[in-house]
C-alpha positions as CSV (number, residue, x, y, z in Angstrom):
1,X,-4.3,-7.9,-54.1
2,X,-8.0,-7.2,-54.1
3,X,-9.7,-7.3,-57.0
4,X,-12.1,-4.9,-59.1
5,X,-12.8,-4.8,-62.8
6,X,-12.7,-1.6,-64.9
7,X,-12.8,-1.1,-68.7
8,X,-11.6,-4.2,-70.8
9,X,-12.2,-6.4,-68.6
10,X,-9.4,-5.1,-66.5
11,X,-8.4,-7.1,-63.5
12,X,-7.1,-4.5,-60.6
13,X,-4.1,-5.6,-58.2
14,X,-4.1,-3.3,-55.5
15,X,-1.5,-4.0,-53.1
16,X,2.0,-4.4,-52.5
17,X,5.2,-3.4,-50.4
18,X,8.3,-2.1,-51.3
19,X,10.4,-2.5,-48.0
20,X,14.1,-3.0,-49.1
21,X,16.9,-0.2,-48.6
22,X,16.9,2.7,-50.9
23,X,20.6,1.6,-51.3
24,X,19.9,-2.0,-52.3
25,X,17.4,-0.4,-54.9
26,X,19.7,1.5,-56.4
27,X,22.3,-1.7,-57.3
28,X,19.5,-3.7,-58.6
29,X,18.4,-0.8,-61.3
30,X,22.3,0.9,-61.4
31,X,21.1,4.4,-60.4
32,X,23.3,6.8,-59.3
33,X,22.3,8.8,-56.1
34,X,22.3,11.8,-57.3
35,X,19.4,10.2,-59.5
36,X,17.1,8.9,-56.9
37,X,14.3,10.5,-55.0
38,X,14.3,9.8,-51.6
39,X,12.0,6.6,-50.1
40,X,11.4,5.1,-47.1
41,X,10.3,1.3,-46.5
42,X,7.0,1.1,-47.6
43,X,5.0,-2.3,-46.3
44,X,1.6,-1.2,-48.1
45,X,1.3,0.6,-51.2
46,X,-2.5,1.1,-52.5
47,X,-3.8,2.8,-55.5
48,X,-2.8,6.6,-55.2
49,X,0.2,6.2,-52.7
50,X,2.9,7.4,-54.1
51,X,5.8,4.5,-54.8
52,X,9.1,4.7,-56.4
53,X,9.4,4.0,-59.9
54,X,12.4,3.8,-62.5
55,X,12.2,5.3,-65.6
56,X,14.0,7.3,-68.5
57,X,15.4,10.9,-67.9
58,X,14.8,13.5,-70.6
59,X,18.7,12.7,-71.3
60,X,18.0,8.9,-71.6
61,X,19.5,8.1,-68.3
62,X,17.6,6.1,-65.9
63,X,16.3,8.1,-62.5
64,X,14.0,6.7,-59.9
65,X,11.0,9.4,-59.0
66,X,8.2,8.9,-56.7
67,X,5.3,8.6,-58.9
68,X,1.2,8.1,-57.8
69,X,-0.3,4.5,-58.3
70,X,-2.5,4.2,-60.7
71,X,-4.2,5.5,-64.0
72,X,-6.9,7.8,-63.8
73,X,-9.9,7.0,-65.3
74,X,-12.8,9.3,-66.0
75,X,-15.9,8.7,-64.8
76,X,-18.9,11.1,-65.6
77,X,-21.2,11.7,-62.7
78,X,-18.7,9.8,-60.0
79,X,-15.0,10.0,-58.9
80,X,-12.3,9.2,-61.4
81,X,-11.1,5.4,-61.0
82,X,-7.3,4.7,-60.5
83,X,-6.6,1.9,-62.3
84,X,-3.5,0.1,-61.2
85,X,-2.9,-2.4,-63.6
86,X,-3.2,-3.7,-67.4
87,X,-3.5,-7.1,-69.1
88,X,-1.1,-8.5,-71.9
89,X,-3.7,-9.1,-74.0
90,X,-4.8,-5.4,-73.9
91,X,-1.6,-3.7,-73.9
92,X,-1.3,-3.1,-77.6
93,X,-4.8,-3.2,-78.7
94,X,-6.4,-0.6,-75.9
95,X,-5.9,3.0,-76.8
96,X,-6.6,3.8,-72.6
97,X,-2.4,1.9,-72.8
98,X,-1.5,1.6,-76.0
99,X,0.7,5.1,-76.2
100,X,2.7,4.9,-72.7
101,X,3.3,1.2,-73.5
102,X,5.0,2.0,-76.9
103,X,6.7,5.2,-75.6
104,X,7.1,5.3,-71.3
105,X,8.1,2.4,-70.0
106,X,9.1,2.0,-66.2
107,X,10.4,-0.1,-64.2
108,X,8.2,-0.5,-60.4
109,X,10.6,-1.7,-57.6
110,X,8.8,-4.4,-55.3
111,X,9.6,-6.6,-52.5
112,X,6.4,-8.4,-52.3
113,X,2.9,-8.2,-53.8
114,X,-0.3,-9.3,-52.1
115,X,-3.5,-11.4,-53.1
116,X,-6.9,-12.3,-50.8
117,X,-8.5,-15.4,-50.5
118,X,-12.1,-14.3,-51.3
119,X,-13.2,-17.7,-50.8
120,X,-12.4,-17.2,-47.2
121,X,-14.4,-14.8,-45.0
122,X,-13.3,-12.4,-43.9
123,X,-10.6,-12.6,-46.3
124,X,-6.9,-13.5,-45.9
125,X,-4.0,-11.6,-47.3
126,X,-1.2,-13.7,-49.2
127,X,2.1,-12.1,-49.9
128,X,4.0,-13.7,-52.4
129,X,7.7,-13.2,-52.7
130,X,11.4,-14.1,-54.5
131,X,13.1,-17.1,-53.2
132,X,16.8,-15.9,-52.3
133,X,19.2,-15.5,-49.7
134,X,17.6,-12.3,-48.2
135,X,13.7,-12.4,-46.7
136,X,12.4,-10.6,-49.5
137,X,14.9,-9.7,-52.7
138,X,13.9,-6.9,-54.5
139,X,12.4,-7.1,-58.5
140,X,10.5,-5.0,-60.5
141,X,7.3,-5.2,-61.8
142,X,6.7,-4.3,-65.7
143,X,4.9,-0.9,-65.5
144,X,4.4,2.3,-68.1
145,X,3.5,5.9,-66.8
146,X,2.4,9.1,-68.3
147,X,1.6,12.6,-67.0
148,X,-2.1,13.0,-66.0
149,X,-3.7,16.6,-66.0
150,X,-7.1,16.8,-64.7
151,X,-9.1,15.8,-61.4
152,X,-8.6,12.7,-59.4
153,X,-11.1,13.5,-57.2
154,X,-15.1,14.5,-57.6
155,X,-15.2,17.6,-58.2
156,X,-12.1,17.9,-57.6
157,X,-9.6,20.7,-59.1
158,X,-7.3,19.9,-62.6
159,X,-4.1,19.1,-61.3
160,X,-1.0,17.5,-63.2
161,X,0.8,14.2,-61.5
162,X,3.1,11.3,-63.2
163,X,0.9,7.9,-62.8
164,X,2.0,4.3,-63.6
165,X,0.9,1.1,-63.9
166,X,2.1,-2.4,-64.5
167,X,1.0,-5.4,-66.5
168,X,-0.2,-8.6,-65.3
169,X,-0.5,-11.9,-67.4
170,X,-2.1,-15.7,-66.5
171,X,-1.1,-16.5,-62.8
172,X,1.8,-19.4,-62.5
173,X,0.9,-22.3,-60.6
174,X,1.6,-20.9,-57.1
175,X,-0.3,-17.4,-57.6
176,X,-3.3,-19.4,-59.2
177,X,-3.9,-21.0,-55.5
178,X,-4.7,-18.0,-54.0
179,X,-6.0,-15.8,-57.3
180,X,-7.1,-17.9,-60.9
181,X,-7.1,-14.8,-63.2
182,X,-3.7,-12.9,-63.3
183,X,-0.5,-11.5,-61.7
184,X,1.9,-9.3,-62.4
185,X,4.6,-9.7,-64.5
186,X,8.2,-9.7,-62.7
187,X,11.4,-8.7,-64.4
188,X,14.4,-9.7,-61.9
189,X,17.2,-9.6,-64.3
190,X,19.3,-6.6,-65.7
191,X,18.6,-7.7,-69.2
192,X,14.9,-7.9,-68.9
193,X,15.2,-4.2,-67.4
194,X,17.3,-2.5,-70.1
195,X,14.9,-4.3,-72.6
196,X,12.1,-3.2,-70.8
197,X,12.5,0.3,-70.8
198,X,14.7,0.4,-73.9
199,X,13.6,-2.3,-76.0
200,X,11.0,-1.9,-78.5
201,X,7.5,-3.0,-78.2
202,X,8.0,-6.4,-79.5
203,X,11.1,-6.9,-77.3
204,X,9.4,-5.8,-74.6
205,X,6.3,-7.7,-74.9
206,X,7.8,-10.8,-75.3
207,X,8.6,-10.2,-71.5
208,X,4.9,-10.8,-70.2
209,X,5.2,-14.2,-69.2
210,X,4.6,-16.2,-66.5
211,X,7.2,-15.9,-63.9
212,X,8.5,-19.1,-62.7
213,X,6.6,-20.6,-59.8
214,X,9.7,-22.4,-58.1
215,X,11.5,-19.5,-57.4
216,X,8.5,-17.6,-56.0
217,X,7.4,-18.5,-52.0
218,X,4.1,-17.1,-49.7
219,X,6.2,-15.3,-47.0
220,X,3.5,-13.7,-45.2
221,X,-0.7,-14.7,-45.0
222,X,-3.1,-13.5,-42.6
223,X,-6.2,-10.4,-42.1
224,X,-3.3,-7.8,-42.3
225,X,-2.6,-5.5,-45.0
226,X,0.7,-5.3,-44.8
227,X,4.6,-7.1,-45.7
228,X,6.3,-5.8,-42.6
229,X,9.5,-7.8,-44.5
């Protein structure tokens, strides 16, 4: 994922794919159809696509809604930032994530997320996946949303879209070959999803851990952008 930093000492991921059948999405999180936008494979997601994203209904049912990547951030003078992910250490502490963490909590479904080599130039792209009997098993990262109203572009017009973001912690042993700072934190079982979005703040921290590096594999590396899976 490349890499940026933004306020505290945020470390941005920016890139990942979500290219497994709607229908095998909707077993992993058990949503109804009825419940579920509509998606397409998507083999690179960057900050502002829009992605799906499980969350909460207004009737405390889960529903899966396309939502935009990343946070906006004001930025006086210059375009707002989108700021696509958040570290454990600030997730209670900062007020930027403070509120969505403690009250909108989301599940993001993924196939595979991506990390450059900056030591290598021109950089190469490593895509990191599940081990499993399928190429690339679905998971979910950790994420929160919230409704945004205002410009996301200099200049731009107010307008109101649903953001999210996930949470990253200290890279396992595999991810730290290609990036030393952080990845995201993966949730693959149905426990860790209902305590995710239901759980409270303590439960649901105590979920942003390292994710085991032996079940984990680099299924794709190279100069392109994207997981064809």
């Amino acid at each position: 994922m490349a890499h940026g930093r933004c306020r505290d000492g945020l470390v941005m991921c920016n890139l990942y794919s979500m290219t497994n059948a709607r229908e095998a999405v909707l077993r992993l999180f058990r949503l109804s159809g009825n419940r579920a936008a509509a998606f397409t494979a998507l083999p690179a997601i960057f900050p502002g696509h829009a992605a799906p994203v499980v969350r909460l209904a207004d009737d405390g049912e889960r529903e899966l809604s396309l939502l935009s990547w990343g946070f906006v951030l004001p930025q006086p003078g210059k375009a707002p930032r989108r700021v696509t992910n958040f570290r454990d250490d600030k997730a209670r502490s900062s007020s930027f994530w403070r509120d969505s963490f403690e009250h909108r909590r989301c599940l993001v479904p993924a196939s595979s997320f991506c990390e450059p080599h900056g030591d290598v130039k021109p950089a190469t792209w490593h895509w990191f996946a599940l081990m499993g009997d399928e190429p690339r098993p679905p998971f979910a990262f950790a994420g929160i949303w919230k409704r945004h109203r205002g410009p996301i572009r200099k200049d731009g017009a107010p307008v109101e879209i649903d953001v999210f973001s996930f949470l990253t912690t200290t890279p396992n042993p595999l991810v730290a070959t290609v990036n030393h700072e952080r990845m995201p934190v993966l949730l693959t079982s149905e426990a860790e999803h209902e305590t995710w979005i239901r759980g409270t703040p303590g439960e649901a921290f105590a979920l942003a851990r390292e994710f085991d590096a032996d079940r984990m594999h680099i299924v794709r590396e190279g100069f392109e952008k994207q997981d064809e899976g």
